[in-house]
Every structure is written in C-alpha cells, then in structure tokens.
N, C-alpha and C positions, 0 to 999 in steps of 0.2 A: 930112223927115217929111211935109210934107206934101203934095208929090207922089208919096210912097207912098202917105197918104191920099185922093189923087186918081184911083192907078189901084185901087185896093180900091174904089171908091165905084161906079169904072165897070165894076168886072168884079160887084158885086153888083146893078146896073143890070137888068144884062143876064139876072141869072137870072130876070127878070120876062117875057122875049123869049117869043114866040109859039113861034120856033125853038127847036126841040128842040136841033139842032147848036150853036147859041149859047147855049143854056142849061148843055149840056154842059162845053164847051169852056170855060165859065168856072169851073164847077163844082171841075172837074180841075185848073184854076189856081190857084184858092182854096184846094185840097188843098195843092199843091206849098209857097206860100203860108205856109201855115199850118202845114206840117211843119218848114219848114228855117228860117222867120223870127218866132222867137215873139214879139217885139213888135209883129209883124203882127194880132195875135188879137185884139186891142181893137179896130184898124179896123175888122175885119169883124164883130167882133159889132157894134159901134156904128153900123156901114152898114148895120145890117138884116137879116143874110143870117140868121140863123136861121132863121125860121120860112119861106124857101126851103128851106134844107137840110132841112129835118125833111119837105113837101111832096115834095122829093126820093126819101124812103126807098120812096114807092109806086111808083118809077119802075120799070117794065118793062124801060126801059136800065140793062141793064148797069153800064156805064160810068159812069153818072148816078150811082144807088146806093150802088156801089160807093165811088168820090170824096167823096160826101154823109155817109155814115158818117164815112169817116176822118177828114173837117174835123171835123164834130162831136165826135167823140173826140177830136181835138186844142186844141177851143177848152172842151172839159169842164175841160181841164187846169187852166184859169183866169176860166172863165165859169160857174161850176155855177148859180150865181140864175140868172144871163139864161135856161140853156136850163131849168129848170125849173117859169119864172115862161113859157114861152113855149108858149103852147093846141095842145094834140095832141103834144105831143113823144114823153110818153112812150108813147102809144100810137104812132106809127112806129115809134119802135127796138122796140114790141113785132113792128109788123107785120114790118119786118128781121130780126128774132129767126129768126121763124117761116118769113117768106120770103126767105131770101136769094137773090139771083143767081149767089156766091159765096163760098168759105167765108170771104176777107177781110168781107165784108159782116157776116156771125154775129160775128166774131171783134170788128170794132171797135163793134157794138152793144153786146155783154155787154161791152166794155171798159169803152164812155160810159155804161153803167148804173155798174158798178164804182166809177168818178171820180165820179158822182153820190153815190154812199152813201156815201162817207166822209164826208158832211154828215151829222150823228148824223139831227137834225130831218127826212130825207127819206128816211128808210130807212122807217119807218110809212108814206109815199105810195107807194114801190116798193114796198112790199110788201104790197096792198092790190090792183095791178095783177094779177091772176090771168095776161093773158096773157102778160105778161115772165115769170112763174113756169113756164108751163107753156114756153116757149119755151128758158128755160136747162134746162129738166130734160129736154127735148128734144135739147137737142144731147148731153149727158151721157148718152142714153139708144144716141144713133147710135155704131155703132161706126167709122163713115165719118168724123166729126168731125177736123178736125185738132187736135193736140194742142193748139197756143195757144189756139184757140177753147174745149177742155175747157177747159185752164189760169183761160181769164178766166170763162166760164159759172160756174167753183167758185167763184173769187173775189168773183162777182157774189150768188150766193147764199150765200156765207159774209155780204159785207157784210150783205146782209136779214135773215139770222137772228141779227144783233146785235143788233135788234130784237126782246123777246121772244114781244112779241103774236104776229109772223112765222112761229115755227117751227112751230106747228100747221098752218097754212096750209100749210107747203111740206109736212109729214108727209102730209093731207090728198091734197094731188096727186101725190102717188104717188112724192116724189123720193126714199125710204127703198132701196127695190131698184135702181135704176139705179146711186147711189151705190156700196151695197157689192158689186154686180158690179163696178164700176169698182177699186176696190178688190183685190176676188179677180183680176180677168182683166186688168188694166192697169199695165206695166210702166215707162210710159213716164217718163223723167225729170220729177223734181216733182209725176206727177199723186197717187201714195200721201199726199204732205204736205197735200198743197189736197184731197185728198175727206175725209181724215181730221179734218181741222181743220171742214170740213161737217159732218160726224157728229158731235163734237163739239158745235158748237152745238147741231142740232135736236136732239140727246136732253138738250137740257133742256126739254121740255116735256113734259106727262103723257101726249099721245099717240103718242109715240116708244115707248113699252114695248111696246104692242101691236104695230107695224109694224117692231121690230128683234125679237121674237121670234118671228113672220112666216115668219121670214128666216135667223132660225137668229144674228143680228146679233153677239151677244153672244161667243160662240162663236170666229168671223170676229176680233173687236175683240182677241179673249184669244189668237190665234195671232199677231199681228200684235206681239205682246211676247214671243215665244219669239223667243231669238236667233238659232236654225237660220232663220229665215227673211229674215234681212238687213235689218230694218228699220229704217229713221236713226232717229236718238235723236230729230228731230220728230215721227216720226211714233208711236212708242211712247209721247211724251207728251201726244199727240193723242188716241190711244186708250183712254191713262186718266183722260185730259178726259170723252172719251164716256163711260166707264163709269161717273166718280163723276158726271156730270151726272144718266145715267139710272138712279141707283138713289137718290138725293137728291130728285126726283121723285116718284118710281113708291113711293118710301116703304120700309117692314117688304116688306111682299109681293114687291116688286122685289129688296129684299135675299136674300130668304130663297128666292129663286126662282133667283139666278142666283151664288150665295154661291159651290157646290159648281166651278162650271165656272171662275170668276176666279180660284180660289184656286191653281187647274190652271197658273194664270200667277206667283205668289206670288214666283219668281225675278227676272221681268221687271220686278214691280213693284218691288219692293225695289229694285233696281238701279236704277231711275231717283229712287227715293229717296234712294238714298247718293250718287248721279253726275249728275242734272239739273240743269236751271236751276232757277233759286228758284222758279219758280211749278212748272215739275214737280216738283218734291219735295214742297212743298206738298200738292200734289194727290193726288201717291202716298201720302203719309202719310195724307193726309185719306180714300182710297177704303181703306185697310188697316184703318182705325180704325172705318170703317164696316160694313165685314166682319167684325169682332171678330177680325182674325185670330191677336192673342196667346192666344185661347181653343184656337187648333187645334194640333195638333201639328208641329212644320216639325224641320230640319238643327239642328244648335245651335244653328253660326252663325246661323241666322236667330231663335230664341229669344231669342239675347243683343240682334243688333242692334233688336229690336223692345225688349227691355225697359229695354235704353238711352236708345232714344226715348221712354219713358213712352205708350205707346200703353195 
C-alpha cells in the first residue's frame, strides 16, 4: 500500500508541472488508476488531486478534459464531501457541461453531478447553479447528443428536482419542451423511462401547468398510457406521476381543465391500478379519485372495479 501511495503522490506531483505533456500524461494515469483500482481513490483524493482535476475541465486539451472528468466521476463514487467542499468544482463540471471537447467529457460531467445529488443536502446547491441547469437541458435539447450523455443529463436533473424548491427553476429555463419532444421523437432504449420519471417531478410545482399546457403536455402524458403505443409499465406509471403531481398543484382549475382529456386514458389508468407496483396503484387510484371519475359514465367493468375500490 504504500508504494502505491507513493506512485499516486508522484503522479499528483506532476499535475502541478509547467508541462502541459506531464500534466497530461499523469492525468490519463490517474484516470486508468482510478477506474480499474478503487482503493486507489482515497490516495488520490488524499494527494490533492482534486482541485487539479477540476482546473483541468478548462483545458483546451483534449486529452487533459477528457481524463479529468472521468477521474472525477470515478472518485464522486466515494468522495462526494472532498469534491463538494473543493472551491470552483462545481462551476468546471458546469463549464464541461457546456463546453465539452467530447461527448465522453458531457457524458462524465452530468454523471459527477448525478453521484453528487444523491447527497439529499446538495441537491438545493446543484440546483441553485443555473449554469449546470442550463447545460443538462442543453444536451437534452441537441439531437446530436449521445444517448448515455441523454441517459445521465435526465438522471442528473431528475436528482435536482427531488428538491422542491428546484423544480420551478428548471420549468423557468425552458427544460419543459426539450423534455417532451424527447419524449415524442425519442426512441432510444431507456430514454422514455428517465424523461418521463423528469416530468414527473417538475409537474409538481405550480409553474409546470402553465409550460405543459404550452405544449399540448397533458395530452402527450395521456397517449403515453394507451397501450397501442407500447409503453413499459415505468413509464405509464411515470406518466401518472406527472399527471396527479400536476393537477394536485395546479388545484380545482387544473382539474377541471384537463378532467375531460385524462379520462380519454381511464383504461390506462385503471390498469396500472389493478396491475402496478404499490406506489403505482397508489397513485392511479389517487389521480381517479381526484377526477371524480366514479361521477362519469365508463364499461361496467370499470363501474364495478371503481366501486369496489370505494373511490
């Protein structure tokens, strides 16, 4: 042990080096390092290298950037104080956000934000940073993006609007329409689960009504539980996350506004009532009940199972 704490001391040495090459070259070590030897990560935070690595993310190299990120996502793993207690951090992984070199570079920023917010207490400082916000709703907005990089940007702004103070903020910056185009126009394995599980948090906040009916949101939320359109049981219960969030908010007037078009889904909901997990049933009972939907006319079958339920 410790002559591996011997060569971590000297390859964090070096990222002090005048030499870009030697700066480099250790960088890219450090990386390798701290991917394949996770009891290597306490060396290196404890050597110092932090607030290198995070000085790193302005690097015009490539290669520098590149390596700098991915340590740092790797030592987030098990260092979340060190790198949040560490001055400027989280403005680099914003500037990485925004500027990457490459799409690894985006991809392992929204990741080390991600690994940061599962600390409840640091989701209110992420999400306070406007430009990490505007950065993940950025790459969600390029159609260019690679899928991982979508994958963690969701996951990164899911974590922030666990926070509730958060979810006005992200309505605010516009992340409302990127979403549900992602949504409508994106096929790609997983991304339907992580935008929808997004939407769900931010419509619970009272400026969510305004910017999902924008958007037509509501609508969108209510096809995505017809089952001609193939959508996994996450994501149908995702959906009616969003819907009782945003009409539990938004109050009578969000009910009475948007009654007529959810009820259009009244098969989708039901089903994830009789057949979800406990917290979707839960919630489909609880958006049915909210609807008064035993007042409206349905199939028998649907008379009975509601007044079984005592709705």
């Amino acid at each position: 042990m410790e002559v591996k704490r011997r060569a971590v001391k000297n390859l964090v040495t070096k990222l002090s080096s005048v030499s870009e090459q030697t700066r480099t070259e250790a960088i890219c070590e450090l990386r390798l390092i701290s991917k394949n030897d996770p009891d290597s990560r306490p060396l290196i935070a404890d050597a110092g290298a932090v607030p290198y690595l995070s000085e790193s993310l302005y690097s015009s190299n490539k290669l520098s950037q590149e390596n700098a990120t991915a340590t740092l996502h790797n030592l987030s793993i098990s260092h979340k104080d060190l790198l949040m207690s560490t001055r400027g951090l989280l403005d680099a992984l914003s500037h990485a956000l925004r500027n990457p070199s490459s799409p690894s570079v985006a991809q392992c920023a929204a990741g080390t934000i991600f690994s940061l917010l599962t600390v409840e207490s640091y989701r209110s400082i992420i999400g306070h940073k406007r430009d990490i916000l505007f950065g993940l709703i950025d790459i969600i907005k390029n159609p260019n993006s690679d899928s991982r990089t979508v994958k963690d940007a969701l996951k990164a702004l899911f974590g922030i609007a666990l926070y509730p103070m958060n979810r006005a903020h992200i309505v605010e910056l516009g992340a409302v329409p990127p979403l549900f185009s992602l949504l409508c126009n994106d096929g790609r394995a997983g991304i339907l689960e992580d935008v929808t599980a997004v939407i769900a948090q931010i419509a619970g906040c009272e400026e969510s009504w305004e910017a999902f009916r924008k958007i037509s949101g509501v609508g969108i939320l209510v096809d995505m539980l017809d089952s001609s359109t193939g959508s996994s049981n996450r994501t149908k219960e995702n959906a009616i996350s969003a819907l009782l969030n945003l009409v539990q908010c938004g109050g009578e007037e969000t009910v009475n506004s948007i009654r007529g078009i959810v009820l259009g889904a009244v098969d989708g909901i039901i089903e994830v009532a009789e057949n979800g997990t406990d917290k979707g049933r839960s919630k489909a009972m609880a958006l049915l009940k909210i609807l008064d939907v035993s007042s409206c006319t349905f199939q028998e079958e649907h008379m009975d199972y509601l007044s079984n339920h005592s709705l």
